[in-house]
C-alpha positions as CSV (number, residue, x, y, z in Angstrom):
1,X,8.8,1.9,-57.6
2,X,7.5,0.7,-54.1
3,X,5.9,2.8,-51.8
4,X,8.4,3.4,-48.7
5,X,7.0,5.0,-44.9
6,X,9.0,5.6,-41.9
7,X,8.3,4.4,-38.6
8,X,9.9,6.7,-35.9
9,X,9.8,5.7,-32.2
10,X,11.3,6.8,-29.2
11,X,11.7,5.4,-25.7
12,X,10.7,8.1,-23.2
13,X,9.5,11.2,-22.5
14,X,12.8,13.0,-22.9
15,X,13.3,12.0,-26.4
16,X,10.2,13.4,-27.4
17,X,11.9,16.8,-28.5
18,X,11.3,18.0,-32.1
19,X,15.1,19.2,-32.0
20,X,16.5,15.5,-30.1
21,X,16.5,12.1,-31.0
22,X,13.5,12.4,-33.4
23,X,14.8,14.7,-36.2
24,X,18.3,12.7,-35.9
25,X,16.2,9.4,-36.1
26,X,14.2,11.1,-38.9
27,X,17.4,11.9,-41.0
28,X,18.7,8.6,-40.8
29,X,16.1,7.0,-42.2
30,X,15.6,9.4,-45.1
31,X,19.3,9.0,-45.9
32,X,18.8,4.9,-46.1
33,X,15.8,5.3,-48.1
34,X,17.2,7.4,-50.5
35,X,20.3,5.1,-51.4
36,X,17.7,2.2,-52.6
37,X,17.4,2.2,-56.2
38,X,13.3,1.8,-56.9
39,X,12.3,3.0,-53.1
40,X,10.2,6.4,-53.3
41,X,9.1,8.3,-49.1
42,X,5.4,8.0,-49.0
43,X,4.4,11.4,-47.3
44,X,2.8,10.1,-44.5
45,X,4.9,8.4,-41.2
46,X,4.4,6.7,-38.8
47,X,5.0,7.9,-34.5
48,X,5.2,6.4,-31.5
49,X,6.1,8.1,-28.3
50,X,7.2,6.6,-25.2
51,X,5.0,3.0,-25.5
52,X,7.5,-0.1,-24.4
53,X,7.7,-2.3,-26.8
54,X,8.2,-5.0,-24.6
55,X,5.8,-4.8,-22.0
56,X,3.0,-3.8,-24.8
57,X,1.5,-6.3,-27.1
58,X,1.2,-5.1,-30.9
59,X,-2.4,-5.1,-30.4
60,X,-2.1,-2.5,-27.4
61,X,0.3,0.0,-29.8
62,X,-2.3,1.9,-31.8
63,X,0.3,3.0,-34.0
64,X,1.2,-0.8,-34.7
65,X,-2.7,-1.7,-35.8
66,X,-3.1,2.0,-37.5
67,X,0.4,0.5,-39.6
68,X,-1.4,-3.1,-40.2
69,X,-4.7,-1.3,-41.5
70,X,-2.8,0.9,-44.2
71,X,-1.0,-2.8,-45.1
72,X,-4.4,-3.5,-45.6
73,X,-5.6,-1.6,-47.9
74,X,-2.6,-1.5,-49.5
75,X,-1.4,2.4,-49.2
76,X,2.4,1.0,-49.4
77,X,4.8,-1.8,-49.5
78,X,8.1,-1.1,-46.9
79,X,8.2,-0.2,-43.7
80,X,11.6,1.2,-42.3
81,X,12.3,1.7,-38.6
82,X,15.8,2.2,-37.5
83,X,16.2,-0.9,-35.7
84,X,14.1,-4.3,-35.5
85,X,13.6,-3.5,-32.2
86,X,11.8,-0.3,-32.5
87,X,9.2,-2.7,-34.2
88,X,8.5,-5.1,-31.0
89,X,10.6,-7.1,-28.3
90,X,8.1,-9.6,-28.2
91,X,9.4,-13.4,-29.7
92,X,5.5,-14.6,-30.4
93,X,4.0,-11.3,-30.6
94,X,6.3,-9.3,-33.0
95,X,7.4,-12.3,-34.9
96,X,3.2,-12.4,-35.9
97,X,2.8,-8.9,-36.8
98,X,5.4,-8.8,-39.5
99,X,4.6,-12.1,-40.9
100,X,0.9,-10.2,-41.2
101,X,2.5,-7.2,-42.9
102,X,4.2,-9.9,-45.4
103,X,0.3,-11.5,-46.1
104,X,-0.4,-7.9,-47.2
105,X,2.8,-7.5,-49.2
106,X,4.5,-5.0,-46.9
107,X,7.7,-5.9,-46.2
108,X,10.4,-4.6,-43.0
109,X,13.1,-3.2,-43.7
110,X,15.4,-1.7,-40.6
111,X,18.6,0.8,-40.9
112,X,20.6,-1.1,-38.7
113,X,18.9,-4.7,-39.9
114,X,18.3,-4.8,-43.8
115,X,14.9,-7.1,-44.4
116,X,13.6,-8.8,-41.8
117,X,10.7,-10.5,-43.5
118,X,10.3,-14.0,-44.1
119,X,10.1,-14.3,-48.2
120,X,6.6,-15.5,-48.3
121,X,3.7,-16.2,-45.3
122,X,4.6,-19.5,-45.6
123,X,8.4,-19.6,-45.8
124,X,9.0,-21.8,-42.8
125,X,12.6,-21.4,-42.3
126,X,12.3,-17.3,-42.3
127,X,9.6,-17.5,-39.8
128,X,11.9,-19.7,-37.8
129,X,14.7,-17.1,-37.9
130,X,12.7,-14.5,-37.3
131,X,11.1,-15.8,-34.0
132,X,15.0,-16.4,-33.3
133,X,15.8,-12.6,-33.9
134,X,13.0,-11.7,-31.6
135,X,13.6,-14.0,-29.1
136,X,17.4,-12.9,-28.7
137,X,15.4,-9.1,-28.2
138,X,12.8,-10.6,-25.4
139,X,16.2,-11.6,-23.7
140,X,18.0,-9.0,-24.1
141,X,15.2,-6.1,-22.7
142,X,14.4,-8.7,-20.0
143,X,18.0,-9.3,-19.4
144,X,18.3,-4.8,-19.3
145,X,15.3,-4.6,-17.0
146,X,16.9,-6.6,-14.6
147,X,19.6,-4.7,-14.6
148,X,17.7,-1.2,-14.5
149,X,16.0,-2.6,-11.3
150,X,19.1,-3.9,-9.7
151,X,21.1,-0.9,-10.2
152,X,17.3,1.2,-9.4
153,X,17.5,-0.8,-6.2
154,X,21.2,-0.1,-5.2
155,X,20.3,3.4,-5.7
156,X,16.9,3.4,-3.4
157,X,19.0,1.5,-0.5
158,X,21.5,4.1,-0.5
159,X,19.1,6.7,-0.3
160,X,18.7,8.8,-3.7
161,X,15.2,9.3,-5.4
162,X,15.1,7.9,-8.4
163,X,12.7,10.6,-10.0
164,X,9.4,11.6,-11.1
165,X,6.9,14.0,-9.7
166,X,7.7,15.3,-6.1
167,X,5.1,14.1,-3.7
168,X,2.9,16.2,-2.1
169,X,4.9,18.1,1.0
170,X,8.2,18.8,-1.4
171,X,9.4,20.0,-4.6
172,X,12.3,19.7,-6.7
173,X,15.1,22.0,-7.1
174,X,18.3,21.3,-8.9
175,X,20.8,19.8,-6.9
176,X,24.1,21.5,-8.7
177,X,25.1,17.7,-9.4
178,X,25.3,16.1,-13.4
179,X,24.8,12.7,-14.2
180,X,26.7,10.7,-16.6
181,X,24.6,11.1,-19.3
182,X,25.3,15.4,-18.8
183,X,21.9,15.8,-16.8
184,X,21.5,18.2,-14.2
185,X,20.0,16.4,-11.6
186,X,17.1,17.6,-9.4
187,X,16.3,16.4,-5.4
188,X,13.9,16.6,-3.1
189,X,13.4,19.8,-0.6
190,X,10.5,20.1,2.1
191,X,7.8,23.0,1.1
192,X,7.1,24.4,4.7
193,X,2.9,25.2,4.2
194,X,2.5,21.8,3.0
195,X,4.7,19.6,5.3
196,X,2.6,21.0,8.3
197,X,-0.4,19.7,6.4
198,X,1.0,16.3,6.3
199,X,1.9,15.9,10.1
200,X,-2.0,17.3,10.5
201,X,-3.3,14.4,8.2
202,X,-0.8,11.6,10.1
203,X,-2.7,12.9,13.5
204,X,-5.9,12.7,12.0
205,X,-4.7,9.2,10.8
206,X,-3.0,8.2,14.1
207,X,-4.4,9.8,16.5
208,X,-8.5,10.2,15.2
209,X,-8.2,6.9,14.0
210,X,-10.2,8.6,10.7
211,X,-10.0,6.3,7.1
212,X,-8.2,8.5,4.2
213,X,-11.8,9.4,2.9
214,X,-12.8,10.7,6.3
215,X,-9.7,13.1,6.4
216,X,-10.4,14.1,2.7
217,X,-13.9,15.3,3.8
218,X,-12.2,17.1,6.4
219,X,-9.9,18.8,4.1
220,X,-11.9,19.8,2.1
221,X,-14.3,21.6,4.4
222,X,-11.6,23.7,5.1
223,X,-11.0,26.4,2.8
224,X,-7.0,26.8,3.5
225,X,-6.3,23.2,3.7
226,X,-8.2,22.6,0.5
227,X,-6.2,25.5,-1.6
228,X,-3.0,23.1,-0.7
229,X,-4.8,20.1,-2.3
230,X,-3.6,18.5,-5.1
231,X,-6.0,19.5,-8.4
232,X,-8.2,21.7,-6.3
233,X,-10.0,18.9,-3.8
234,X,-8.6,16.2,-1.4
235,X,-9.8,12.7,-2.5
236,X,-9.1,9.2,-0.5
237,X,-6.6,8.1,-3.4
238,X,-4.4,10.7,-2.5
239,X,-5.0,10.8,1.2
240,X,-4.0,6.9,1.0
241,X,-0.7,7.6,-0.8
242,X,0.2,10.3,1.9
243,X,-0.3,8.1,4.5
244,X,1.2,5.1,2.6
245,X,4.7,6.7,1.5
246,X,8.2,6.0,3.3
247,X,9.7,8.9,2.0
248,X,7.9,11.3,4.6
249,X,9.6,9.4,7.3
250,X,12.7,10.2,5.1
251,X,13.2,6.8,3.2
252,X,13.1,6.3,-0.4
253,X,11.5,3.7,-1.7
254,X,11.3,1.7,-4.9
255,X,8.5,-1.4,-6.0
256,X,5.9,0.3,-4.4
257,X,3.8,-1.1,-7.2
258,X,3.8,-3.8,-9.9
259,X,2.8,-4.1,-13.7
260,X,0.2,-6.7,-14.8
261,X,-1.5,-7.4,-17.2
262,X,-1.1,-3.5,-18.4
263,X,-1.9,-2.1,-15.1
264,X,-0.8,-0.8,-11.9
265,X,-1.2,-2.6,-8.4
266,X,0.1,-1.5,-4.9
267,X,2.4,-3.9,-3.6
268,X,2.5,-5.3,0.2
269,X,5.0,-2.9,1.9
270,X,6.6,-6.2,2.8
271,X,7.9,-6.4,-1.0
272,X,9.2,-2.6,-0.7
273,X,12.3,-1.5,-1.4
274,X,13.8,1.4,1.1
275,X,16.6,2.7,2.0
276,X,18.5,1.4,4.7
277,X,18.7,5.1,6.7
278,X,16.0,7.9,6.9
279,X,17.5,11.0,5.2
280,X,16.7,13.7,7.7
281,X,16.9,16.7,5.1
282,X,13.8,15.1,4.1
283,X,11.9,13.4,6.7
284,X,8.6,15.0,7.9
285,X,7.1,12.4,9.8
286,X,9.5,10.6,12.8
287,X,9.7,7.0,11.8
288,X,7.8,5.9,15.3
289,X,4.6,7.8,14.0
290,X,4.9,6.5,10.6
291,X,5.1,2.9,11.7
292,X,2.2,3.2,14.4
293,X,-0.3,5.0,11.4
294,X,0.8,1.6,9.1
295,X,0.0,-0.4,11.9
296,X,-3.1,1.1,12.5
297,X,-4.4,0.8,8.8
298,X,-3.8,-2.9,8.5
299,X,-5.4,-3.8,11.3
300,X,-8.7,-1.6,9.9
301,X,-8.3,-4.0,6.7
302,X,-11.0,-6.9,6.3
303,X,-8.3,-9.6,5.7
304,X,-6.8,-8.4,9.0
305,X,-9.8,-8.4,11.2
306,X,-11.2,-11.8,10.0
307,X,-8.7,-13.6,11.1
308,X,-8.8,-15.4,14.3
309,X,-5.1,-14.5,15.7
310,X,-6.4,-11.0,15.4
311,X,-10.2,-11.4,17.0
312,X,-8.4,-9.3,20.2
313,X,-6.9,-6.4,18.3
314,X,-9.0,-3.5,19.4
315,X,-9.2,-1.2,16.2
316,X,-12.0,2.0,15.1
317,X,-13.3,1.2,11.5
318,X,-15.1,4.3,11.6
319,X,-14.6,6.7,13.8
320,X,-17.6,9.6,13.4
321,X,-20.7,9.7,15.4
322,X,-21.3,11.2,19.4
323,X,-20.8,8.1,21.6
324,X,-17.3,7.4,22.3
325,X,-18.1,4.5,24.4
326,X,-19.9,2.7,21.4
327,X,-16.7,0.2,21.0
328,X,-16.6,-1.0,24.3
329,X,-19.8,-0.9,26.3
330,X,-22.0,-3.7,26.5
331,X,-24.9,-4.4,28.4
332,X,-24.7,-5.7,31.5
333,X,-27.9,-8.5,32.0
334,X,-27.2,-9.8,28.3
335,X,-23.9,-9.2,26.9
336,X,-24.5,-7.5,24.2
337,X,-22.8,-4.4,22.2
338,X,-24.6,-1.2,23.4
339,X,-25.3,1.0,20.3
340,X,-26.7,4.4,19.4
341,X,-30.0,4.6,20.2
342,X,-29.8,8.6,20.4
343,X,-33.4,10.4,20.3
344,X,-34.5,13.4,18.3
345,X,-36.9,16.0,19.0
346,X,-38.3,18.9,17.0
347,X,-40.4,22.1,18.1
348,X,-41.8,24.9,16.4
349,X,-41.6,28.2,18.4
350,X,-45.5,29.6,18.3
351,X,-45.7,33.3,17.0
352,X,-42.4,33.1,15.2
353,X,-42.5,29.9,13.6
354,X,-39.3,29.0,13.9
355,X,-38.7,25.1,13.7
356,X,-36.3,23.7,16.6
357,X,-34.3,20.4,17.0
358,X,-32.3,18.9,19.6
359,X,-30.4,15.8,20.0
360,X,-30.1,13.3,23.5
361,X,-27.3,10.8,23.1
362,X,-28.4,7.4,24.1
363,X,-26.8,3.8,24.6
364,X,-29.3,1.1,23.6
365,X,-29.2,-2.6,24.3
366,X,-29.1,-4.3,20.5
367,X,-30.6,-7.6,21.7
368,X,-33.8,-5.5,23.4
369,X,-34.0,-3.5,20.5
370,X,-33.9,-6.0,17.9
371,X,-36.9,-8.0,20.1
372,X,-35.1,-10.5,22.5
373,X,-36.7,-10.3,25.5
374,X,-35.4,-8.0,27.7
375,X,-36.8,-7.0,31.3
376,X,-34.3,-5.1,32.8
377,X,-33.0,-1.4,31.3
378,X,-32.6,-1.2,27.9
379,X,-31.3,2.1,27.3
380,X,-28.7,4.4,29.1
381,X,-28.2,8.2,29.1
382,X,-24.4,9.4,27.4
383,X,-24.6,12.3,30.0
384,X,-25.3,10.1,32.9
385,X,-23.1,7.5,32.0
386,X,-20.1,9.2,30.4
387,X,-18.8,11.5,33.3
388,X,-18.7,8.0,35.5
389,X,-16.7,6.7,33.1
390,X,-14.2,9.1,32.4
391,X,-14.0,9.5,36.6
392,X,-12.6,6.4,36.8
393,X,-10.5,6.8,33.7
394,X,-9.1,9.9,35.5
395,X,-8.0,8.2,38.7
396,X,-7.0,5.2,36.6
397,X,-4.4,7.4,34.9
398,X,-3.6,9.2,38.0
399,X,-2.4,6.0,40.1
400,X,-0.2,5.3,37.0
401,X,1.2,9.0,36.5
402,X,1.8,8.8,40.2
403,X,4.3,6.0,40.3
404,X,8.1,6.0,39.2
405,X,8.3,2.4,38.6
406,X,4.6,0.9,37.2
407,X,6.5,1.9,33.4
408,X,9.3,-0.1,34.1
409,X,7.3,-3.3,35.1
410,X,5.4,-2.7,32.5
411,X,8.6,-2.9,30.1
412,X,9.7,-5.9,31.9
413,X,6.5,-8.1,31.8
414,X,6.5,-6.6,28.2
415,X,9.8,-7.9,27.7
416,X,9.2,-11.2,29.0
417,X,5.9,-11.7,26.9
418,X,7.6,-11.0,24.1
419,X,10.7,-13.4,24.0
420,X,8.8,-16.2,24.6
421,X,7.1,-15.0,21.6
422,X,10.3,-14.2,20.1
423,X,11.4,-18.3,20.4
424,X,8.1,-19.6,19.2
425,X,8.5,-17.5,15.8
426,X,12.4,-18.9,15.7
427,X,11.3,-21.8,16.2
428,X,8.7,-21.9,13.3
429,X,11.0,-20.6,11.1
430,X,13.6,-23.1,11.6
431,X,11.0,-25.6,10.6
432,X,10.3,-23.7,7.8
433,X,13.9,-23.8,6.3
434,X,13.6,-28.0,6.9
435,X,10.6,-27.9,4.4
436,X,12.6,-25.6,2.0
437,X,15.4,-27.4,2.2
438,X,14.1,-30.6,1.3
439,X,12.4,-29.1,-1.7
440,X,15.6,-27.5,-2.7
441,X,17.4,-31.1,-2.5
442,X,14.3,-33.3,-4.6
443,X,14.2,-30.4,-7.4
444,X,18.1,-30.7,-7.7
445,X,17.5,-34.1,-9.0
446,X,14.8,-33.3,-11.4
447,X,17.4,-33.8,-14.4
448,X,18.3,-37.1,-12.6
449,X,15.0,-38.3,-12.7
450,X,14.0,-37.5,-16.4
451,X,17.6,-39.6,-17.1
452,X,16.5,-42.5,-15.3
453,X,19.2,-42.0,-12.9
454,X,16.8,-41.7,-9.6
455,X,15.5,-43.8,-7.1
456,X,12.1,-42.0,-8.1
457,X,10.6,-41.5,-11.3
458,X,10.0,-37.8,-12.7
459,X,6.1,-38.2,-11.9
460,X,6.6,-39.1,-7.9
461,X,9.3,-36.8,-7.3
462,X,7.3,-34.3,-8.6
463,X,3.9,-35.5,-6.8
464,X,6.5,-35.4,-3.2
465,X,7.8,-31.8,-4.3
466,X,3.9,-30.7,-5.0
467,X,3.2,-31.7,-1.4
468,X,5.7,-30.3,0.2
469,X,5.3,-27.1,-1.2
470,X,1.8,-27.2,0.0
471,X,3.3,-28.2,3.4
472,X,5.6,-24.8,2.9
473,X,2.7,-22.5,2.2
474,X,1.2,-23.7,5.1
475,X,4.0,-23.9,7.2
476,X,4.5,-20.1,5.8
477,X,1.2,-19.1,7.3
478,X,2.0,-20.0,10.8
479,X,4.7,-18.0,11.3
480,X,3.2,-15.0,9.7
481,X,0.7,-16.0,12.6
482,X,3.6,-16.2,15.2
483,X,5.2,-12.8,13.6
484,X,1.7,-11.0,14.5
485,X,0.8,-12.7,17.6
486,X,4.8,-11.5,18.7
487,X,4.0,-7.7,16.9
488,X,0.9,-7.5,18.8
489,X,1.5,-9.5,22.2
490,X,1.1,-6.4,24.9
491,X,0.6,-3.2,25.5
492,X,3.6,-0.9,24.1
493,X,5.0,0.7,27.4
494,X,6.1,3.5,25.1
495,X,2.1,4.3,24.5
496,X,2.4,4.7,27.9
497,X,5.4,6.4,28.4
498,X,3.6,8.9,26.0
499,X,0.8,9.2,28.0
500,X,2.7,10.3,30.6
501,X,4.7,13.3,29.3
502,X,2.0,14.6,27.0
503,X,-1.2,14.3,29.1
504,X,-1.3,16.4,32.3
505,X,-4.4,15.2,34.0
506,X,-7.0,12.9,31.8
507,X,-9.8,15.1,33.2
508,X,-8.2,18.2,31.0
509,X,-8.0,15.6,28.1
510,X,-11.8,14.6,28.1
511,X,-13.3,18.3,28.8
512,X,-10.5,19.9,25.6
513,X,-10.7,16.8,23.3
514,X,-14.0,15.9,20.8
515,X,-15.2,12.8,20.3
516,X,-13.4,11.5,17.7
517,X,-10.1,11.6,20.1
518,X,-12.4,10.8,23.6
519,X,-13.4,7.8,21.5
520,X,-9.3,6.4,20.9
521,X,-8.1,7.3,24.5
522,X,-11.2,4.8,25.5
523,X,-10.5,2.3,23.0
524,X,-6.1,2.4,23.6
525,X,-7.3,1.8,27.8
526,X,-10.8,0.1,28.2
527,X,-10.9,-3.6,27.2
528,X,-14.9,-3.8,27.9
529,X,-17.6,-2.0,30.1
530,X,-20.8,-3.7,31.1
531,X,-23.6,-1.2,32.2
532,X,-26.8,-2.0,34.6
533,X,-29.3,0.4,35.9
534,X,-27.3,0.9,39.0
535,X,-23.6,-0.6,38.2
536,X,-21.1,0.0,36.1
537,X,-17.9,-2.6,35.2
538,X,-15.0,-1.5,33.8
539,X,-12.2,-3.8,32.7
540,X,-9.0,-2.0,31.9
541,X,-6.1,-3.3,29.6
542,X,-3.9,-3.0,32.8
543,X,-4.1,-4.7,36.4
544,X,-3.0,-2.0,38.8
545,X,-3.7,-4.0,41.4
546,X,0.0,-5.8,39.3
547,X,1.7,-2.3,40.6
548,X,0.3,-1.1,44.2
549,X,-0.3,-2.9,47.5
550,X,-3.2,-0.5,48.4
551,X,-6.3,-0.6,46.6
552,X,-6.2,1.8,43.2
553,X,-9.5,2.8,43.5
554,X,-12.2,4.3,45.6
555,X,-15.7,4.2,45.3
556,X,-18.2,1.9,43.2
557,X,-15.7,1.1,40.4
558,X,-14.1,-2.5,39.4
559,X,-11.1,-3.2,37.5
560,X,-11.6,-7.6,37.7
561,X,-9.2,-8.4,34.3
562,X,-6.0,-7.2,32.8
563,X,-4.6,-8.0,29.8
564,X,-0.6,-7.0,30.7
């Protein structure tokens, strides 16, 4: 009599039921076992829960190696699944693993199959039609993925979630629909308490400038925003995915991340698939916010700032600290960045002993500090220099909030800027379809070449192909240079239509606001400041002298460069 044990396998979660699929699947096997003649059910079986057997190796399925060791030591000689599939999908891979249960005398035997071992470890010809068998499975669960992800895709673009967990800001309630497959199905719907906590960590985000771990600090310092956090406490991770996810503009979204090599990686949202329109039952965020906060995070990223198209793109790493001047001021007899050079000083009180501290914020030349010689002032007081600043600011702003037409110029030049911009990156482009096309056209005639029936042989036309794909990657990279240099080419007149309407008078802004949002209103208007003992330069990002016949400013201040 030979030793017989089940393998039972199912493909997702919802299978995993003791009352579903797996007691069917369970019967059917026992049913085929007990029609063979000399086969007697071992009492032990084998399980394996929702574990693709396509995109997992046989030595990633601990249930697979647990199998292979008890072939080893020789606890039983068949192996029944229900189909050959449930076994692997793999051509190589599972093709292997039962010729390794056939070295150890454990032969395969599926419901739907019969034996699908080779006769021996060396039977050649078995072997063969077993890679065969498993290669026609590779093809077909590659064939159903695509299909899956088609149809997955079709769905996204038309606007349905496709499942899961409800991200943080919604839930899921039943939607009184039923699928095909008798389903009720579930959507989306906005949970009130937590929504409001999203638009507060977009403005952090947006208008703070703060990275996702600076906002989950935040969060969690706060004893009602951090009751609302996911698993008790607010980490980076999850701050990141907030401020990362379409669907609180109202799209949904599908291939926000990839499988390799058995793990997880965020795609670029350039490889994203949305919906075409923004659901409004579900959006959160407006999609002009959204867009400015994605905006705002790339150009924080290394890869961003290191390049040289981008050395002008005014951006705050790290927004924390006192000085909200540190980004743009610089000294005026060198050049160089001012810093924080704030000084500390500690009392104790006599008779009580009480020990006292208290902080003056300071600007410090970083050349004189670091030992370049320096003769002229080195160091400047915040609240000497600050409330200059923030004068001129304030009559800066005013002269713009007091005319009708400086936004439409603005738009205009804007406008103009941008569609010379606009040909340069059509322009680009069209040379990049030449370079594809000619690729296209030489690896047509591949198969002409390996017949002898082209002017080239294989080897050159593949050496020309080689180099013009090197000339499309590179070609490739100068329009993504174009596309930024076009995405980033002036200042958005809607910043300033914003401006505008939401700020009455800039002095009300700088004596309301902290520093963190002093410190973004600086950086979004100043383009540099250079201090000296007894002058201060300011270079706005905007001419006025562009917009008004009569000088913009009175007193000591001097707007020289503009940016516009």
């Amino acid at each position: 009599m030979k030793r017989v044990r089940m393998l039972l396998r199912v493909s997702s979660d919802q299978q995993l039921e003791a009352t579903g699929d797996l007691s069917i699947q369970r019967q059917i096997l026992q049913d085929f076992i007990s029609k063979q003649d000399d086969w007697v059910l071992d009492t032990k079986e084998y399980f394996e829960g929702s574990k693709s057997a396509y995109k997992n190796t046989a030595e990633e399925r601990d249930v697979l190696q647990e199998i292979l060791e008890d072939a080893r030591n020789k606890e039983f000689d068949i192996l029944v699944p229900y189909k050959d599939d449930r076994v692997g999908r793999l051509m190589l891979n599972t093709s292997l693993y039962v010729v390794n249960l056939k070295r150890y005398n454990v032969d395969v035997y599926s419901v739907k199959d019969g034996c699908i071992s080779p006769k021996s470890d060396d039977d050649i010809e078995g072997m063969m039609m077993l890679m065969f068998r498993y290669a026609n499975a590779q093809k077909s669960s590659k064939d159903t993925g695509m299909r899956v992800k088609d149809t997955a895709q079709k769905l996204v673009q038309g606007g349905k979630f496709m499942g899961g967990s409800a991200p943080f800001g919604y839930t899921l309630e039943f939607s009184g629909q039923i699928s095909k497959h008798g389903r009720a199905l579930k959507h989306l719907v906005i949970v009130p308490e937590q929504a409001e906590l999203v638009k507060h960590i977009y403005s952090l985000s947006l208008n703070k400038e703060y990275g996702s771990a600076k906002i989950a600090k935040e969060l969690n310092l706060n004893e009602k925003h951090k009751t609302l956090a996911p698993n008790g406490v607010w980490k980076g991770g999850t701050i990141t995915s907030i401020l990362t996810n379409p669907i609180y503009a109202g799209h949904t979204a599908y291939k926000r991340r990839e499988r390799i090599n058995g793990q997880y990686h965020r795609l670029d949202s350039k490889d994203w698939i949305t919906s075409y329109e923004a659901n409004e039952e579900i959006t959160i965020i407006d999609s002009d916010t959204w867009n400015k906060v994605q905006d705002k995070r790339k150009q924080r990223n290394d890869k961003y700032i290191k390049k040289l198209e981008n050395k002008d793109v005014t951006v705050i790493r790290r927004n924390d600290g006192m000085l909200p001047l540190v980004d743009v001021l610089h000294c005026g007899y060198c050049g160089s960045k001012m810093v924080n050079g704030s000084k500390y000083n500690y009392w104790t009180i006599k008779g009580t002993g009480e020990r006292r501290a208290s902080k003056i914020p300071i600007y410090k030349c970083q050349n004189a500090w670091q030992g370049v010689p320096h003769d002229k002032t080195k160091m400047h007081r915040a609240d000497l220099l600050e409330p200059i600043v923030f004068e001129a600011l304030s009559q800066y702003i005013g002269k713009l909030q007091e005319n009708e037409n400086v936004f439409e110029q603005i738009e205009q030049n804007h406008n103009s800027e941008k569609k010379q911009l606009e040909k340069l990156v059509k322009k680009e482009k069209q040379e990049l379809a030449k370079i594809q096309k000619k690729i296209d056209v030489m690896e047509s005639n591949i198969p002409n070449a390996m017949l002898g029936e082209y002017p080239l042989s294989l080897e050159e036309l593949v050496s020309i192909i080689k180099k013009h794909k090197e000339q499309l990657e590179a070609q490739q990279e100068v329009v993504k240079q174009k596309e930024l240099e076009f995405k980033n080419s002036s200042v958005s007149a809607d910043d300033w239509k914003t401006l505008r309407e939401q700020i009455p008078t800039w002095q009300e802004v700088f004596l309301n606001a902290d520093v963190a949002t002093k410190r973004v209103l600086v950086n979004k208007l100043i383009e540099r400041i250079d201090v000296k003992k007894d002058e201060v330069v300011i270079r706005f990002k905007i001419n006025l002298n562009d917009f008004f016949q009569q000088p913009r400013m009175s007193g000591e201040f001097e707007v020289p460069e503009s940016r516009l």
